[in-house]
C-alpha positions as CSV (number, residue, x, y, z in Angstrom):
1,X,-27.4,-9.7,41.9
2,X,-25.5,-8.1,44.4
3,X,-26.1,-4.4,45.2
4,X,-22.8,-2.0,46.4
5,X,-24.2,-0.2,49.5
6,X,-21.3,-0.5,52.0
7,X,-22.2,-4.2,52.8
8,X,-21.7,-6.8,50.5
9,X,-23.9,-9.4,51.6
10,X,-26.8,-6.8,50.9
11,X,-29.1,-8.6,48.0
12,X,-31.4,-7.7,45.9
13,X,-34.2,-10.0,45.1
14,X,-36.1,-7.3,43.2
15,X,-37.3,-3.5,42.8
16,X,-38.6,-4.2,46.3
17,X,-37.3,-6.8,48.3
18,X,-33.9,-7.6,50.0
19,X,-32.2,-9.7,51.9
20,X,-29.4,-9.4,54.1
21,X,-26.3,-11.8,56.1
22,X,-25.6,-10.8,59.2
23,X,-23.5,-12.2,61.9
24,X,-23.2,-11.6,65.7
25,X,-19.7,-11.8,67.4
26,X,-19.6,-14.7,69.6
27,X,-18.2,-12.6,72.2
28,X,-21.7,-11.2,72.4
29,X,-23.1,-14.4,72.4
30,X,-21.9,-15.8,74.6
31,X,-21.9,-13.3,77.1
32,X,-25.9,-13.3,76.9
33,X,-25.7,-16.9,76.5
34,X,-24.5,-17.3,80.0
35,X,-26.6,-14.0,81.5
36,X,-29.5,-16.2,80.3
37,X,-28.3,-19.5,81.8
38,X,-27.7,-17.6,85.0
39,X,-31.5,-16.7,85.3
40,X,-33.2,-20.3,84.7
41,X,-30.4,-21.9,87.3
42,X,-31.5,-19.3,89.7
43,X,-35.2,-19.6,88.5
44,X,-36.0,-23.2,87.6
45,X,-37.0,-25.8,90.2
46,X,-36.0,-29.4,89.1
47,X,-36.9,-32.8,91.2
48,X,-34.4,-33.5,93.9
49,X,-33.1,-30.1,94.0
50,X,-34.3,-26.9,96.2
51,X,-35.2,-23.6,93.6
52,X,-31.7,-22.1,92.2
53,X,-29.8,-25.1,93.8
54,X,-29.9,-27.5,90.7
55,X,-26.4,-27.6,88.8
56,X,-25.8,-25.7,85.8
57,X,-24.7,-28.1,83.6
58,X,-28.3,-29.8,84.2
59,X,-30.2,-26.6,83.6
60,X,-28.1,-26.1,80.3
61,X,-29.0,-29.8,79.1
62,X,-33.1,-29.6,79.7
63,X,-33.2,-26.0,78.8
64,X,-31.1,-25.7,75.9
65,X,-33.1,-25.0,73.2
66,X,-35.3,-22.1,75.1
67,X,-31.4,-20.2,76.1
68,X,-30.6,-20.8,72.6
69,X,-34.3,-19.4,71.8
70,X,-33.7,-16.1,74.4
71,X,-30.9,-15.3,73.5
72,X,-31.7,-14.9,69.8
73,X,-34.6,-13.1,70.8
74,X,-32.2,-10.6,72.9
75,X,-29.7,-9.9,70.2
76,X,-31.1,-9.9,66.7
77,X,-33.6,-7.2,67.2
78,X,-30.9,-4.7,68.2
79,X,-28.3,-6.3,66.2
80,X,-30.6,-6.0,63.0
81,X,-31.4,-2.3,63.7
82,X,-27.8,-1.5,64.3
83,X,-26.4,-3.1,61.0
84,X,-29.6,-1.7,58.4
85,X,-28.8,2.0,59.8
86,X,-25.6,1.0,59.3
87,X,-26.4,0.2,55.4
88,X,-28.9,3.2,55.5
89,X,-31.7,1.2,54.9
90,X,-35.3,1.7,55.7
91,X,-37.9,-1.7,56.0
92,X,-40.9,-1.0,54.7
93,X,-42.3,-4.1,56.6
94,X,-40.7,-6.0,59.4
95,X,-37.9,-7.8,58.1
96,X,-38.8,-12.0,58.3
97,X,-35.4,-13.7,59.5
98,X,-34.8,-16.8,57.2
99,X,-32.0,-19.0,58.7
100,X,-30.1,-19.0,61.9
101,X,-26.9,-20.5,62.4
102,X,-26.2,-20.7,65.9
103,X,-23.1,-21.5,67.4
104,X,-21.6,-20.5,70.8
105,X,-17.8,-20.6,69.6
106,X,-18.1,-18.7,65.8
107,X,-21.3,-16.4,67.0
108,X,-24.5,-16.5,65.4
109,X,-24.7,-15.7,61.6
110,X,-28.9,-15.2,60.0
111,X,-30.2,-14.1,57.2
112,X,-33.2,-12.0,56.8
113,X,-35.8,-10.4,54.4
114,X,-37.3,-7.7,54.1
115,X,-39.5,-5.1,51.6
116,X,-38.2,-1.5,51.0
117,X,-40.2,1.3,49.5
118,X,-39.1,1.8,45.7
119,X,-36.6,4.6,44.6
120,X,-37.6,6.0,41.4
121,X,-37.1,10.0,40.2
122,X,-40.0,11.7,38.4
123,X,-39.1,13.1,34.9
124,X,-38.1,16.3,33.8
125,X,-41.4,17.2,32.2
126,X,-43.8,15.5,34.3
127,X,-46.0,19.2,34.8
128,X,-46.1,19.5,31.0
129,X,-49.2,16.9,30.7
130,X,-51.9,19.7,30.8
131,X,-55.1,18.4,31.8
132,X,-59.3,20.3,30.7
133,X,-60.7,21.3,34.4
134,X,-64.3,19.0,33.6
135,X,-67.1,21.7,33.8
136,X,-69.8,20.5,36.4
137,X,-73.5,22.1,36.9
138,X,-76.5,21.4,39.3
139,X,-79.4,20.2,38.5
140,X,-83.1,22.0,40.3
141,X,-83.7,17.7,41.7
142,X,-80.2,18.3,43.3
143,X,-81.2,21.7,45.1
144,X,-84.7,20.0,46.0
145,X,-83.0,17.1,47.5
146,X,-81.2,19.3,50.0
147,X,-84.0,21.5,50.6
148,X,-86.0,18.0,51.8
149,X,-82.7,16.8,54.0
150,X,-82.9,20.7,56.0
151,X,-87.6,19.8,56.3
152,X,-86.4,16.5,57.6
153,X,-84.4,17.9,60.4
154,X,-86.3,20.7,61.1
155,X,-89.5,17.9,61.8
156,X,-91.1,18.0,64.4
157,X,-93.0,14.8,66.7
158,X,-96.2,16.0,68.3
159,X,-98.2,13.3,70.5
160,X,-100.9,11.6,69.2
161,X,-103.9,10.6,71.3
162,X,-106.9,10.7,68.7
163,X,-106.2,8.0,67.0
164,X,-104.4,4.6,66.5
165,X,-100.9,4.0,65.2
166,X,-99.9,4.4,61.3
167,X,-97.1,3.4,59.4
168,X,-94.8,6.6,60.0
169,X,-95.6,7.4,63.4
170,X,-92.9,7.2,66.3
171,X,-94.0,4.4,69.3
172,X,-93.0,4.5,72.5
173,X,-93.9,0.8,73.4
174,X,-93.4,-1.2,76.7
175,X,-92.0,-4.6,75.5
176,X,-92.2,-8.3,77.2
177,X,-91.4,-11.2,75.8
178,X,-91.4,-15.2,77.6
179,X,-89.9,-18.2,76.6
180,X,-93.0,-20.3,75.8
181,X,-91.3,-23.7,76.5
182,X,-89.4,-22.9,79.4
183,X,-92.5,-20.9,80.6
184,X,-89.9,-18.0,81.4
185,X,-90.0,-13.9,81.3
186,X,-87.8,-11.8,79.5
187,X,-86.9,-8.5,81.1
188,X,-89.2,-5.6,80.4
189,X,-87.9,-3.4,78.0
190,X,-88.7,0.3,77.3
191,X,-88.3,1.5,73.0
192,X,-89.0,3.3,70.6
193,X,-89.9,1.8,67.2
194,X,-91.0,3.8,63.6
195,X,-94.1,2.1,62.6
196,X,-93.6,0.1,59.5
197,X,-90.1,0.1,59.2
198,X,-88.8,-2.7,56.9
199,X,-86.4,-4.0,59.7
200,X,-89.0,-4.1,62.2
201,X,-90.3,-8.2,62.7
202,X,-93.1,-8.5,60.5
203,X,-95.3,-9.8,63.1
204,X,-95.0,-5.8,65.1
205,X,-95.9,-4.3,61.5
206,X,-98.9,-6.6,61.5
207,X,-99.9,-6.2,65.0
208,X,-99.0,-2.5,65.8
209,X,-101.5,-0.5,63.0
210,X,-104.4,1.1,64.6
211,X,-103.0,0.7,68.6
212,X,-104.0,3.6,70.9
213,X,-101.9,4.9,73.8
214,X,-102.6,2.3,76.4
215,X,-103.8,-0.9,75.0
216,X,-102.0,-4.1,75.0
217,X,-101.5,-7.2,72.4
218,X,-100.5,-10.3,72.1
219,X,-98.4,-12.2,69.3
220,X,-96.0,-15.3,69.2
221,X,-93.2,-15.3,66.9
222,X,-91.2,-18.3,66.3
223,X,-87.9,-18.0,65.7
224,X,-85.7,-20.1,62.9
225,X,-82.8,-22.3,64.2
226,X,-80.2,-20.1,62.5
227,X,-81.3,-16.9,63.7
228,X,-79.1,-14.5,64.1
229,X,-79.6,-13.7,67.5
230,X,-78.7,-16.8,69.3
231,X,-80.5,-16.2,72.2
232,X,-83.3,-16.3,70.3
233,X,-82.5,-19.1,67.9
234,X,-85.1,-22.0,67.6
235,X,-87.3,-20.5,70.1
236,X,-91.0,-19.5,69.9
237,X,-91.9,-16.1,71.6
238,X,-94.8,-14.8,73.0
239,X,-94.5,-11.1,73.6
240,X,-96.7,-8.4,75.4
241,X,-97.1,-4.8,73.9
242,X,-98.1,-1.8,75.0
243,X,-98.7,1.5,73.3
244,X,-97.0,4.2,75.9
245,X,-97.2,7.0,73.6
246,X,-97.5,8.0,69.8
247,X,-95.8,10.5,68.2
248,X,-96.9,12.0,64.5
249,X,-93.9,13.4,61.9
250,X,-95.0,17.1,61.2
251,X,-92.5,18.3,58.2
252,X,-92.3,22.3,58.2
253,X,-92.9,24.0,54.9
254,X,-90.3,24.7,52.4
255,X,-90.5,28.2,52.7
256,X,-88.4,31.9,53.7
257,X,-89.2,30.9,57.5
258,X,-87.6,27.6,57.0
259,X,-84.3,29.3,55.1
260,X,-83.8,31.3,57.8
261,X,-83.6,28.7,60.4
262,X,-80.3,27.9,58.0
263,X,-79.2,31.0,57.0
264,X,-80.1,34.1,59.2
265,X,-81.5,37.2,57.3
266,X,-82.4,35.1,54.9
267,X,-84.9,33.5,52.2
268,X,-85.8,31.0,50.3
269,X,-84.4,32.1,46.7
270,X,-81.3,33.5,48.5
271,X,-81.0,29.9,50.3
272,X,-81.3,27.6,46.9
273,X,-78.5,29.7,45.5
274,X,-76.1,29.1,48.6
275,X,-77.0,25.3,48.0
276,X,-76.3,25.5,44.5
277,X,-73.2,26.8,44.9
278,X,-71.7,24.7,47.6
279,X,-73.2,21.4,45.3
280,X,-71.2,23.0,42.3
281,X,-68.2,23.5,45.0
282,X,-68.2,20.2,45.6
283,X,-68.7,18.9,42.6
284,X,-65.8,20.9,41.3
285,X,-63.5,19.5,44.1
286,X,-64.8,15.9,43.2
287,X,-63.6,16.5,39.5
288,X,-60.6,18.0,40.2
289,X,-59.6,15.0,42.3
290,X,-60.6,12.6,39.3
291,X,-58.3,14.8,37.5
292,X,-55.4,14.2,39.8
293,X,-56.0,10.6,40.9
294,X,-55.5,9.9,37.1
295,X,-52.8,12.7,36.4
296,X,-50.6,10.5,39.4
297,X,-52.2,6.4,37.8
298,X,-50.3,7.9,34.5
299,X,-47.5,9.2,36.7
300,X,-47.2,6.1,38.6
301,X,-47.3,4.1,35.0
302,X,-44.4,5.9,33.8
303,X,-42.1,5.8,36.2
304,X,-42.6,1.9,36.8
305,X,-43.5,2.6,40.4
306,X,-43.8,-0.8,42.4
307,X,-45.0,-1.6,45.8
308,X,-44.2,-3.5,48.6
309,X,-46.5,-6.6,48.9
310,X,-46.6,-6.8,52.7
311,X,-47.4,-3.1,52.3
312,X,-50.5,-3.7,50.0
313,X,-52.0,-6.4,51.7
314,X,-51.7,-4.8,54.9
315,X,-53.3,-1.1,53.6
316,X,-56.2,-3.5,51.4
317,X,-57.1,-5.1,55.0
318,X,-57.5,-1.5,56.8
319,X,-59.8,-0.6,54.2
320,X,-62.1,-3.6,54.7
321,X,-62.0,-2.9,58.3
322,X,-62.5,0.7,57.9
323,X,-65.6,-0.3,55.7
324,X,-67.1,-3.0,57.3
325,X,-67.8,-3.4,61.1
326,X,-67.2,-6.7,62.5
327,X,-70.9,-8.1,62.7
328,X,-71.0,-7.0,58.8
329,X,-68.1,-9.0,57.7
330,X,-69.3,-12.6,59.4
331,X,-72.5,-11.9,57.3
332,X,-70.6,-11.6,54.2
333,X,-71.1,-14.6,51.5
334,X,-68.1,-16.3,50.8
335,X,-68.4,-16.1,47.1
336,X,-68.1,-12.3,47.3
337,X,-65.3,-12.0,49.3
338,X,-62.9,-12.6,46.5
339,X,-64.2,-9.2,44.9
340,X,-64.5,-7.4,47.8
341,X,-60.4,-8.2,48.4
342,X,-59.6,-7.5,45.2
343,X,-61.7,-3.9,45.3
344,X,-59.4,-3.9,48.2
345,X,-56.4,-4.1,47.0
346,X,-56.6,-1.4,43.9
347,X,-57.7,1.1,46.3
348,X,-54.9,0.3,48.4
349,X,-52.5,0.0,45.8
350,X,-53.9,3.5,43.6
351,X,-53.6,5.4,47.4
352,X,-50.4,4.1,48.0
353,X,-48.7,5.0,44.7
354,X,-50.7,9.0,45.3
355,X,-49.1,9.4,48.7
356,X,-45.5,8.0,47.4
357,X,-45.5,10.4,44.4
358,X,-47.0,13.5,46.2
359,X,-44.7,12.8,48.6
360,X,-41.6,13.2,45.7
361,X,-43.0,16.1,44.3
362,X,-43.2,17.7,47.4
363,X,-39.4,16.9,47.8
364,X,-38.6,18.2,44.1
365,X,-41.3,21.4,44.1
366,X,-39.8,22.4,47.7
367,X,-43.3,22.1,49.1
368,X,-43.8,21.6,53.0
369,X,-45.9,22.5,56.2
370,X,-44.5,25.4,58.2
371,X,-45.0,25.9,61.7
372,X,-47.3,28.9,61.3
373,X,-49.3,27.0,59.0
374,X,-49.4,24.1,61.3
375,X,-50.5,26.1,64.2
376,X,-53.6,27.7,62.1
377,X,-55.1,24.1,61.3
378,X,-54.8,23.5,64.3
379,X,-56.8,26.5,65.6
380,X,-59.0,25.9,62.4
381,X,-60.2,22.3,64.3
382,X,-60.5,23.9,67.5
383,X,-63.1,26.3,66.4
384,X,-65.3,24.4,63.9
385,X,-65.2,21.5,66.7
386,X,-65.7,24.0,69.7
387,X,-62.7,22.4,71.3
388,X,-60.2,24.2,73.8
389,X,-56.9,24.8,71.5
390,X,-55.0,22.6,74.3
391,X,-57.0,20.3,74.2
392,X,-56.6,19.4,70.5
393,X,-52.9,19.4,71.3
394,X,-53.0,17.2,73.7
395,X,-55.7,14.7,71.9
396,X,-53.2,15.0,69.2
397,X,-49.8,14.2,71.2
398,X,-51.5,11.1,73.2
399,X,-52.9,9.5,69.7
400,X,-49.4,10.0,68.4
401,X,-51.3,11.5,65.2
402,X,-49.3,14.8,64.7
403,X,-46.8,13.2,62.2
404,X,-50.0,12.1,60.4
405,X,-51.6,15.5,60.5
406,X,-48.8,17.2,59.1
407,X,-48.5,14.5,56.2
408,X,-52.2,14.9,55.6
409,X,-51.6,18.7,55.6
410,X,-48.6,18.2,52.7
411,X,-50.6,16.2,50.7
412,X,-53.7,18.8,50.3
413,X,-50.8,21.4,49.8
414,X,-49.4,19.1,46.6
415,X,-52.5,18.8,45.6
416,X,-53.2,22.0,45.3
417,X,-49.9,22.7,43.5
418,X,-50.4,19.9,40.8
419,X,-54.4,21.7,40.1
420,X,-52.8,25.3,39.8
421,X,-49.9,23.6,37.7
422,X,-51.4,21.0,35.1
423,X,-55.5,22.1,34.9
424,X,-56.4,23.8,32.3
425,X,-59.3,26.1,33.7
């Protein structure tokens, strides 16, 4: 199925994939061709023959197939950019070059493939789908929950010498450990440990319990051949503890003094209410964006909008970096990694179609990010983050993340468009 866009040899292999034959004049090719050849002779050191002495047609023999090999790599980059601006087309991926026909007396002639973003047009009614704004409310549990997040940071940890460690106490503990077989010390080592803890070993839960500031224990733990710490692995442990100091948890009460260590010139009741509101806020937003992440999966449905593979697998792998560290993912079971990419992959797929159609309403609704408005997000982060205004600038400019910003900063304005425009409130 050939496709008429000022270059015949322009396929397409479907909605999203093309490929392309291209040629190189062998003028051009031979010209680098003998560049190339000129810099191994005067390079290359061959038996019997002093560095940039050894005859050319000898170089050209041993080394043919890495000229052939450089020069390719010197002209079908630039050539390939030239000839898709040429054809006005855009890659969504870097193209994959399929053949190569090389030949110094016709040129070179290649074909390549590569994925372009879909061209669709949204229809002429697509606002007329009116959508019920979800009602949302906040439950007294809700309010409570927040009120025990603000008492947890406003505890306080007052030393303990009258008594022995509990579970819930902070420890300061001096730490030793030695290699019982190779009769060798580890390093002391100063921390701090929460008494109890679920990730602590079990044989410092055990042993801790009742301690006072000052005294010492004992304990040997043996360690499992596939431990995870490998310096550790198969090895039995005999450590040395000592209580430095203990520190007690001492929760403030919920009260109008508490309040106003959030909001000044103000209490309790008046507090509750401001956390009500933001949690109904929120909860609003959250709704609204259900609203519109499905308003856009109908969208995307009826305009037949499909994506780029490379594009998709490479978006579904960001996301599993972006939610996994590295040390998480070697822990992960093999048998669930087939869920977790294909979790991947609709999230990557459901974002991709949002930003391609908010970025086509935009276009058709004449939406986009002026200067002025630009220049007051940009403010906007510099105050809430307590950052110099140039400094923001420049953090932005040496990232390369402006282009970003800016997109980010259309998409909350389309957003915001399609909620006054198709929720019913």
């Amino acid at each position: 199925m050939e496709q008429n866009s000022g270059h015949e040899r322009l396929k397409v292999i479907s909605p999203t994939l093309r490929e392309v034959e291209l040629e190189i004049s062998p003028e051009e090719v031979k010209k680098d061709y003998e560049k190339v050849l000129a810099d191994y002779v005067s390079s290359v050191r061959l038996p019997g023959f002093r560095k940039g002495r050894a005859p050319k047609e000898m170089v050209q023999r041993m080394f043919e197939a890495e000229i052939r090999e450089a020069v390719l790599d010197n002209l079908i980059p630039e050539n390939l950019k030239q000839e898709l601006a040429s054809l006005d087309v855009a890659p969504a991926s870097l193209p994959t070059v399929k053949s190569i026909d090389f030949d110094l007396e016709k040129g070179v002639k290649y074909r390549v493939a590569f994925e372009i973003w879909p061209e669709f047009e949204l229809p002429e009614n697509y606002l007329k789908k009116r959508l019920n704004q979800e009602e949302v409310s906040v439950e007294e549990s809700e309010i409570q929950e927040v009120l025990k997040n603000i008492q947890e940071n406003a505890a306080e940890y007052l030393p303990v010498a009258d008594r022995g460690v509990v579970d819930g106490d902070y420890v300061v503990l001096e730490i030793q450990g030695k290699d019982i077989k190779e009769k060798k010390f580890l390093p002391v080592e100063k921390v701090v440990v929460l008494a109890g803890h679920e990730e602590n070993e079990k044989s410092l839960n055990t042993e801790l319990p009742g301690m006072k500031p000052g005294e010492e224990k004992k304990f040997v733990i043996e360690y499992p051949d596939d431990y995870g710490q490998k310096k550790f692995a198969g090895k039995e442990i005999e450590y040395r503890i000592r209580v430095l100091e203990i520190k007690e948890k001492k929760l403030p009460e919920i009260n109008d003094e508490l309040a106003r260590t959030v909001e000044e010139n103000s209490g309790l009741e008046a507090l509750k209410e401001k956390i009500s509101q933001d949690l109904k806020n929120q909860k609003q937003s959250e709704a609204n964006n259900r609203l519109v992440n499905g308003f856009l999966a109908k969208l995307a449905e009826e305009v037949n909008l499909v994506l780029p593979e490379s594009v998709i697998k490479e978006e579904a792998q960001a996301i599993i970096t972006r939610q996994f560290r590295e040390e998480e993912l070697k822990k992960v079971p093999a048998e669930l990694w087939p869920r977790i990419a294909e979790q991947a992959r609709k999230q990557a797929e459901s974002s991709l179609k949002n930003h391609l159609l908010l970025r086509k309403i935009a276009e058709r609704e004449g939406i986009s990010v002026s200067e002025a408005e630009f220049e007051e997000e940009l403010k906007k982060i510099s105050g809430e983050r307590n950052i110099p205004l140039s400094r923001v600038r420049a953090a932005l400019n040496k990232e390369n993340r402006e282009e970003e910003m800016r997109l980010n900063m259309l998409f909350r304005k389309t957003v915001d468009f399609l909620l006054d425009k198709v929720i019913i409130k």
